[in-house]
C-alpha positions as a printed Julia matrix, in Angstrom:
95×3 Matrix{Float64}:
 52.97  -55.04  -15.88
 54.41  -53.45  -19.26
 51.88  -51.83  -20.76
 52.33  -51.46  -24.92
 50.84  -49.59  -27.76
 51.01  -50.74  -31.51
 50.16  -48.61  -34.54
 48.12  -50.62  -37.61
 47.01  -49.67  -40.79
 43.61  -50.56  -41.97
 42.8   -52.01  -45.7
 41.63  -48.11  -45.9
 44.61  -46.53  -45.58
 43.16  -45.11  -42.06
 45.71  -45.25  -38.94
 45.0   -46.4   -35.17
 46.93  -46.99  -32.59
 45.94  -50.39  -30.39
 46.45  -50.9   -26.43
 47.87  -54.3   -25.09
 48.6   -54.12  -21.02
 51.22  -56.79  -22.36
 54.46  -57.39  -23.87
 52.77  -60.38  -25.58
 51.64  -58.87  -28.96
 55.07  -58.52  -29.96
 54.94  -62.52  -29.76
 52.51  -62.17  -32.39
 53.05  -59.32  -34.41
 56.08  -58.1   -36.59
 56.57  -54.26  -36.63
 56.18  -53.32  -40.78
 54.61  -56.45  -41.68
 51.6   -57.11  -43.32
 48.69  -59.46  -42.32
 45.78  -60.98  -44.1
 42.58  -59.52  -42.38
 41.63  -62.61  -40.88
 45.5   -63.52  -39.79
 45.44  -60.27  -38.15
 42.35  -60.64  -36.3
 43.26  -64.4   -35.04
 46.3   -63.12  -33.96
 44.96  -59.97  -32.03
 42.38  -62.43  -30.5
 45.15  -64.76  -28.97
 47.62  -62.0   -27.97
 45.0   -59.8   -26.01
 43.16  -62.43  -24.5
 46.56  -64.03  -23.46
 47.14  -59.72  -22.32
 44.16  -59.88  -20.12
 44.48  -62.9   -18.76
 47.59  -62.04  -17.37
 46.33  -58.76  -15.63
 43.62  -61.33  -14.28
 46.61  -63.59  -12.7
 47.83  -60.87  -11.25
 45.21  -58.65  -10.08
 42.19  -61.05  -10.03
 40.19  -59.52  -12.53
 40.67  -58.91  -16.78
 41.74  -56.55  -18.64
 38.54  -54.7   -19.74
 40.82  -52.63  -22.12
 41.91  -55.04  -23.33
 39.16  -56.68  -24.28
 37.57  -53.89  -25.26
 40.05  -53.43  -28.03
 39.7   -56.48  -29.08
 36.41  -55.36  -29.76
 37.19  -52.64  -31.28
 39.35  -54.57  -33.82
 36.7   -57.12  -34.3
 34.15  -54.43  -35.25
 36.69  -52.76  -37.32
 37.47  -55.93  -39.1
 34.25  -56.55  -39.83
 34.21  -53.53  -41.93
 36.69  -54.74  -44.34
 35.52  -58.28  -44.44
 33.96  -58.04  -48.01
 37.17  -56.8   -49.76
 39.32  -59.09  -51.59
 42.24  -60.06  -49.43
 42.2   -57.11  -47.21
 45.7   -56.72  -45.2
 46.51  -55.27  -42.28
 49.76  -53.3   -41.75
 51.33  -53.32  -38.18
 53.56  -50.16  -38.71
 55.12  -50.07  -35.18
 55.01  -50.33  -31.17
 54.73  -47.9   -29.02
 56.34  -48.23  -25.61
């Protein structure tokens, strides 16, 4: 399974690079395009869930690094939540 890697940039200005053990966040996500917070966490929510359960059709069990990034980008979000129409940047993918 194609595993992928996607650079964002937080309403901070701070950098991170995100894991997907799928192809499918590119379904979902536009290299150098610019979310609303809480279009960017929907989206991330769909597309890594959809990412694990693939791995769990195909080796029984979920993605647990997957999910755990989704974590990690719903704690992160959370951060930014009060701001007045925080965006999130995808800048690119990483094969």
């Amino acid at each position: 399974m194609p595993e992928i890697r996607f650079q964002v940039r937080w309403p901070d200005g701070t950098e991170e690079t995100c894991y997907s053990p799928s192809l499918v966040v590119q379904d979902y996500f536009e290299a150098g395009a610019n979310y609303a917070l809480d279009e960017f966490l929907n989206r991330s929510r769909t597309a890594l869930t959809i990412a694990s359960d693939r791995v769990q059709a195909k080796y029984g069990f979920p993605c647990g690094r997957a999910l755990g990034q989704l974590q990690l980008i719903e704690q992160r979000s959370a951060e930014y939540a009060s701001l007045d129409t925080p965006q999130v940047h995808v800048l690119k993918f990483i094969p």
